[in-house]
N, C-alpha and C positions, 0 to 999 in steps of 0.2 A: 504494500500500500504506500502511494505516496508522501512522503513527509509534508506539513501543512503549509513548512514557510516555502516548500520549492514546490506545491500547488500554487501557491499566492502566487511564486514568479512566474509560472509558465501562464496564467492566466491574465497577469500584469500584463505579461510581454504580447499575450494573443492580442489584447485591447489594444497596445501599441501600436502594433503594426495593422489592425485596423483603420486606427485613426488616422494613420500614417497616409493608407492608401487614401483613405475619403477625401485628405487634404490635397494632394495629389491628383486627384480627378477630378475635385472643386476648379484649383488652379488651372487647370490642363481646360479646361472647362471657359473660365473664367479670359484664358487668354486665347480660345479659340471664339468665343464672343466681342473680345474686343476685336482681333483682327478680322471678325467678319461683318463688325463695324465699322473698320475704314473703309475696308473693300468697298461695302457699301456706300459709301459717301462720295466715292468716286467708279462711276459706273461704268462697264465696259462693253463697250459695242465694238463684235467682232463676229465673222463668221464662227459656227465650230466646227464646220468640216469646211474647207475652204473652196473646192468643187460642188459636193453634194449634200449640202446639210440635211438631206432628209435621209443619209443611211447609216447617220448613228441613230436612229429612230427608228427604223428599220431592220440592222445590224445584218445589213446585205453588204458580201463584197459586191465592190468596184466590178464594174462589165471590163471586161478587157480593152477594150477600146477606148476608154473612159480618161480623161485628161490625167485624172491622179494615176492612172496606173501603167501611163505614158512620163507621166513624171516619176514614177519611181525606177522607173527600169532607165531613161537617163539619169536618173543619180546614181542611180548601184552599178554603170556602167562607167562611171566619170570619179567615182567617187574612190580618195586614198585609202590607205590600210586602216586606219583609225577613224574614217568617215566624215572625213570632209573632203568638201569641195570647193571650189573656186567661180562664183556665180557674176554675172552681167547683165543688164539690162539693154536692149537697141530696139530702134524702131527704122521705119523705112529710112527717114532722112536722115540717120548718124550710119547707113550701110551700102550706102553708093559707093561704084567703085573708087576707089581712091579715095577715100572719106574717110569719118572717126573711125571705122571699124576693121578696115586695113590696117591703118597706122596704130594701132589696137593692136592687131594679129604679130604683125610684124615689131613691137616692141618683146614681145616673148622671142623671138628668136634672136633678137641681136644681143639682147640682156647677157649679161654672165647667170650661168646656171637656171635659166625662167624658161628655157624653153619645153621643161618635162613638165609645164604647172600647164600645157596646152592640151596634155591626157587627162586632167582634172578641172577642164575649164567648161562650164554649164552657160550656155548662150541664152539668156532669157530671151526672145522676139515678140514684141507688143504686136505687133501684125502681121497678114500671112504675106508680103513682099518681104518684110524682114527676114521672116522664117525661111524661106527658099532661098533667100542670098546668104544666110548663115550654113545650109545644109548644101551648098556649093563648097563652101570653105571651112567648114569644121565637124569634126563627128555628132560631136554633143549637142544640138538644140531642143530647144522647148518652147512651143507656140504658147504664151499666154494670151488669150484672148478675154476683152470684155465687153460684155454684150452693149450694145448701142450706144462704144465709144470706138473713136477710129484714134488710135494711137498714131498712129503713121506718120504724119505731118512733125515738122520740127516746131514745139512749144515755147510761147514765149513766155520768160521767167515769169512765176509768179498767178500767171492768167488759172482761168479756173480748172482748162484743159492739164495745163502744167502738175496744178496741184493734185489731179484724177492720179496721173500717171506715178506723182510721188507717195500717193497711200494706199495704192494697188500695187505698190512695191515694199513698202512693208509689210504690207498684209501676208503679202505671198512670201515672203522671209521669215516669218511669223510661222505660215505653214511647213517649210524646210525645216524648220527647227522642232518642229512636233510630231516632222516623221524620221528626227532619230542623228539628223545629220548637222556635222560643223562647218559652216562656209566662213569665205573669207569674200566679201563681196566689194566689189572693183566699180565704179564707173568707166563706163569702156572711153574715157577720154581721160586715163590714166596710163601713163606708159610705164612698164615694167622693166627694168633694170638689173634688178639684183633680187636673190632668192630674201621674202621678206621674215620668214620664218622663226631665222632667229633674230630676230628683234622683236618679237611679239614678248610678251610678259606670261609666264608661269602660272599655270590657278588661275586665271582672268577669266571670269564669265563674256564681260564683253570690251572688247575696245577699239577706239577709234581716231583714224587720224583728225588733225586741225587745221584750220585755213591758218592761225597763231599758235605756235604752242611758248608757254612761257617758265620751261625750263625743271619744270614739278608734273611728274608725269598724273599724281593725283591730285593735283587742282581743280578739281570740280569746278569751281567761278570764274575763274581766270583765262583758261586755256579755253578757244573760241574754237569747236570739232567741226567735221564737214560728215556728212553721211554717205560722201562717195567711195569713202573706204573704212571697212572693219571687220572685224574677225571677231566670230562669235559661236560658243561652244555651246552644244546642243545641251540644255538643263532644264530643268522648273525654273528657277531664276528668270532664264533670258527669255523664255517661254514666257512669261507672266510680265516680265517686261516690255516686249514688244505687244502684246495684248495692250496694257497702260500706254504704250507709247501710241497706238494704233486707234485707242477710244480717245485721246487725248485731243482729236482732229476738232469733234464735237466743241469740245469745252472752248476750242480755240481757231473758230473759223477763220476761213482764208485763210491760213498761215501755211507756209512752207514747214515739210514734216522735220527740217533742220532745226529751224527757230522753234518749232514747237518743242524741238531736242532740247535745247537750251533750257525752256522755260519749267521740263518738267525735271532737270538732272538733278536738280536739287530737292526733290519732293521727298516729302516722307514715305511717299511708298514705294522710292526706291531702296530708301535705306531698309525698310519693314519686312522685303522680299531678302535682304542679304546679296542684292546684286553687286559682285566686285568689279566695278570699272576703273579702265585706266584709259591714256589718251596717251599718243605716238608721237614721237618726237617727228619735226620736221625735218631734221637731222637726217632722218633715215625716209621717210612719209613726207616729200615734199609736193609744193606747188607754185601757183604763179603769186600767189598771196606772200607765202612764206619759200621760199626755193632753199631746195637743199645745196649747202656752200662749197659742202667737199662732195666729187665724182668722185672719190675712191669710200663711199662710205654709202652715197644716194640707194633706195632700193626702188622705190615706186616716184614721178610726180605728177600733178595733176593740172587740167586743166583749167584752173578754179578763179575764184575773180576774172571770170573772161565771159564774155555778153555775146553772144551769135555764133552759129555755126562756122562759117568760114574764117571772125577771126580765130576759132580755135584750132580749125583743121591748118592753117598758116603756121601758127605756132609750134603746134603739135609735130610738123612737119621739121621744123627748123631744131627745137628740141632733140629729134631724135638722127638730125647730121650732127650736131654739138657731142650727141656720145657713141656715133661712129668714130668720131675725128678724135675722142679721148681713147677711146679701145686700142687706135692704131697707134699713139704714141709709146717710147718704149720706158717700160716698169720705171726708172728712176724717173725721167717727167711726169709720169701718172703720181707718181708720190707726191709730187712736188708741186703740180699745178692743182692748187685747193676746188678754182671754180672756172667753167670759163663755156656758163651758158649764155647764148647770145636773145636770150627770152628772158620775161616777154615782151613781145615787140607789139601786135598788132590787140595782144590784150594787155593792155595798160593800167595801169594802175588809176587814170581816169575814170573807166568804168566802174573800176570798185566804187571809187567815192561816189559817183552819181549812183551805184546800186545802194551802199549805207543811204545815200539820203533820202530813196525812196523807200526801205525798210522805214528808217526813222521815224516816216509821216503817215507810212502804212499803220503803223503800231502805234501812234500817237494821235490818230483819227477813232481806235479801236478805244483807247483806254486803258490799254494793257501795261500793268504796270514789270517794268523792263527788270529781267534777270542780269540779261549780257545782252550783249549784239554781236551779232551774226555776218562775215561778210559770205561773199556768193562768187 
């Protein structure tokens, strides 16, 4: 028979660990209530299946034929050992010949080591001219089509068609990322250089390059990001981030899904999800904003602060004699000569300012009270 005082304890210790648990699933309780109070404070409008939202309803696979199940077998066909891919966006008028999307092509093959990232490289095409001139010239494409929008035409910043084309590309990044996969996504008016890879950051749910960056690669406020390049590892995090970045449109009409980037990077619900972000040094992630100073370090730059089509196919153009002309010089000058882009020329840094001062009055006719600003 039990002794009385070590009945007392073991029936002391049952209560214990009773109490213990209730407290524990109060809490667990308690903090899955508030966070499905913020959620709800800020509401998210998104597709949930991004093709067919009526077969998780259903719980019908995909017809074979079926956009998603044409998108899957281009990523599982494109896609690296560890499942990511390397994604772009074109439409008719960035795919003419001789255009952004040659000078695209052909920056992966003159780059040092970027030519193998063209087995990994996913051709998004907003319309079917796009798509047939991508599938002339590369294995990987993907018709994204939207119904009773014509992509095609080149958009003028800002306009409403512009803004169509910039949150049906998050959206659809959004989707990438919920079937499993990590991209690294380019504006095809990004010329590639150098393998970017290692210069990405370790553990990074998401990160991106900047039109400025100011030296602190987690500066949140400071560093002003561009959304034509980043690299982002398939998770709940980023998943749930691009959801908030994507309902985000609502809260903040008309806005460019960049500025909108800006205004939400600081939100509590970024930090609430545990999303780890970092931003790229220009150093390596350069552009016409911020140009990277040493060719012996450059990986990507971009065509950014630049206004029209053809001033950017001009530049883009001249850019990529500037790092022929460094390739052929021999190893001790490559050392030595830091920078010696002759861009940009035809996008000037006059455009920028007149784009700042049209943002500025854009957003100050809104009301919106300003996080950063954004150039373009």
């Amino acid at each position: 028979m039990m002794a009385p005082e070590h009945y007392f304890s073991s029936n002391a210790l049952r209560r214990f660990f009773i109490y213990f648990a209730l407290l524990v699933g109060l809490s667990l309780s308690g903090y899955n209530l508030f966070r499905a109070t913020k959620l709800a404070s800020f509401p998210i409008f998104y597709s949930v299946d991004f093709f067919s939202p009526l077969r998780y309803v259903s719980n019908a696979a995909p017809p074979p034929d079926s956009d998603e199940t044409r998108l899957a077998r281009v990523l599982k066909n494109a896609a690296m050992p560890n499942k990511t891919v390397i994604l772009t966006t074109i439409n008719e008028a960035w795919t003419s010949p001789n255009s952004i999307f040659d000078l695209f092509l052909e920056s992966f093959r003159t780059g040092v080591g970027t030519q193998q990232f063209l087995n990994h490289l996913v051709v998004v095409a907003l319309d079917q001219r796009a798509f047939s001139r991508c599938k002339d010239v590369h294995p990987h494409c993907f018709a994204l089509s939207t119904e009773g929008v014509d992509f095609s035409q080149e958009a003028a910043l800002l306009s409403a068609h512009y803004l169509k084309m910039m949150w049906r590309r998050i959206d659809f990044l959004r989707y990438v990322l919920e079937m499993g996969y990590n991209f690294v996504f380019t504006d095809a008016d990004i010329m590639w250089f150098r393998n970017p890879f290692p210069h990405f950051f370790r553990d990074m749910d998401f990160q991106i390059a900047c039109d400025q960056f100011f030296g602190n690669s987690t500066d949140v406020k400071r560093n002003k990001p561009n959304g034509g390049f980043n690299f982002v590892k398939s998770n709940n995090r980023s998943i749930e981030f691009y959801k908030f970045w994507y309902s985000s449109r609502e809260r903040y009409p008309g806005l460019h899904d960049q500025t909108v980037f800006n205004r939400i990077k600081m939100h509590s619900f970024v930090t609430d999800i545990g999303l780890k972000m970092r931003f790229l040094d220009t150093a390596y992630f350069g552009g016409f904003c911020q140009p990277s100073k040493d060719l012996n370090k450059v990986c990507t730059m971009h065509a950014n602060c630049c206004i029209g089509l053809e001033s950017k196919v001009h530049d883009l153009r001249v850019m990529l004699e500037d790092w022929r002309r460094f390739l052929s010089f021999p190893p001790t000058l490559k050392r030595s000569k830091k920078s010696s882009w002759s861009v940009p020329q035809n996008c000037s840094l006059k455009s920028l300012r007149r784009r700042q001062n049209h943002t500025q009055d854009e957003d100050a006719s809104r009301g919106h009270e300003h996080l950063s600003r954004v150039k373009y």
